[in-house]
C-alpha positions as CSV (number, residue, x, y, z in Angstrom):
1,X,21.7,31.0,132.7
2,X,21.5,32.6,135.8
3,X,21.2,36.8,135.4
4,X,22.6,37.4,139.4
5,X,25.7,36.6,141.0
6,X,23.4,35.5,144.6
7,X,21.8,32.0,144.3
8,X,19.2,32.9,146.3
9,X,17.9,35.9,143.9
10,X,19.0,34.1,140.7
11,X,16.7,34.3,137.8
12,X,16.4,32.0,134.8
13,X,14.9,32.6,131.5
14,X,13.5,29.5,129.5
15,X,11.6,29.3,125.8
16,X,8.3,29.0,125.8
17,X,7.1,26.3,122.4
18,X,3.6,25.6,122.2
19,X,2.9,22.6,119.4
20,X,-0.5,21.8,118.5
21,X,-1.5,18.1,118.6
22,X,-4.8,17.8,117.2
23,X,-5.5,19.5,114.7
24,X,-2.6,19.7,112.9
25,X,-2.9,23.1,112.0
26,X,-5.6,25.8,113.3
27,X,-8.0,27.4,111.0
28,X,-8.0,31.6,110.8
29,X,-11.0,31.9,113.2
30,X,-9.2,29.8,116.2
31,X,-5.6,31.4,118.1
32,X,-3.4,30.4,120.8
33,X,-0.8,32.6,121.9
34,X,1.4,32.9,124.4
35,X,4.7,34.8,125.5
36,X,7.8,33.1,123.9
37,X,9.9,33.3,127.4
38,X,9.1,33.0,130.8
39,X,11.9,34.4,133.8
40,X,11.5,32.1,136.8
41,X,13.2,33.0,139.9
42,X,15.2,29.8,141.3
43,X,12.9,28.3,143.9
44,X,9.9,29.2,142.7
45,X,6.6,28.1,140.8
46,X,5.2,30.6,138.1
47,X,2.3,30.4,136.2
48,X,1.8,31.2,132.2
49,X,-0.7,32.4,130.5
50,X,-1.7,30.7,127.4
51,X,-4.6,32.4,125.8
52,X,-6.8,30.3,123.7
53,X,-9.7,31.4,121.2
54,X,-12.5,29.4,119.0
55,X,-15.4,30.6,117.0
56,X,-16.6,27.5,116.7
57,X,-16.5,24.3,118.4
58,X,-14.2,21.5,118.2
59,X,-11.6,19.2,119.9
60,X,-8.1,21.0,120.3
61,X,-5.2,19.3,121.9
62,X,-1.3,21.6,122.6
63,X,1.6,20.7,123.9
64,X,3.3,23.5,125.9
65,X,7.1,22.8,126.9
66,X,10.4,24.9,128.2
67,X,14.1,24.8,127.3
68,X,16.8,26.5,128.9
69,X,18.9,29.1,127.0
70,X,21.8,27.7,127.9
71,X,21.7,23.9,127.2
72,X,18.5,23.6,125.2
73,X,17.3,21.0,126.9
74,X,13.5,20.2,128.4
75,X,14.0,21.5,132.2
76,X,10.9,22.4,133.1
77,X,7.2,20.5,133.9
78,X,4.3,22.1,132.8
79,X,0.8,21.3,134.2
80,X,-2.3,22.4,131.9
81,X,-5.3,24.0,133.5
82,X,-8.3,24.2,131.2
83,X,-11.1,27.0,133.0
C-alpha cells in the first residue's frame, strides 16, 4: 500500500512478527520487543530496532520477518546484527 500518489516519495508500511526459535517460550526475567510496523520509503534500506534483554545467560534464537498490509505476504529480507 503505497500512502502517496508520486512513486518516487511512496511509502509502505509492513508488520513487524518476531517468533522465537529456541526457547520456545522466554522466562519473566528475559524480553524482546520491538515496534509492530515499520514505514519504508520505496528505494530505500531501513534499519529496526529489536531490543533484547537477559538476566541470565543462555542460548536464544528469533526469527524477525515482514508482511505487506496489503497482500500479507513475506516481502521483505531481514539481516540480523547481534552487537
Amino acid at each position: 500500500m503505497c500512502w502517496t500518489s508520486d512513486e518516487e516519495t511512496c511509502i509502505f508500511r509492513f508488520k513487524v512478527i518476531v517468533e522465537m526459535i529456541k526457547p520456545d517460550k522466554l522466562d519473566a526475567g528475559t524480553t524482546l520487543k520491538g515496534l509492530d510496523y515499520i514505514d519504508v520509503p520505496g528505494s530505500v534500506k531501513r534499519d529496526y530496532k529489536l531490543h533484547f534483554f537477559a538476566h541470565k545467560e543462555g542460548n536464544f534464537g528469533a526469527k524477525v520477518s515482514t508482511l505487506g498490509r496489503a497482500t500479507r505476504h513475506t516481502v521483505l529480507p531481514v539481516n540480523c546484527t547481534d552487537l
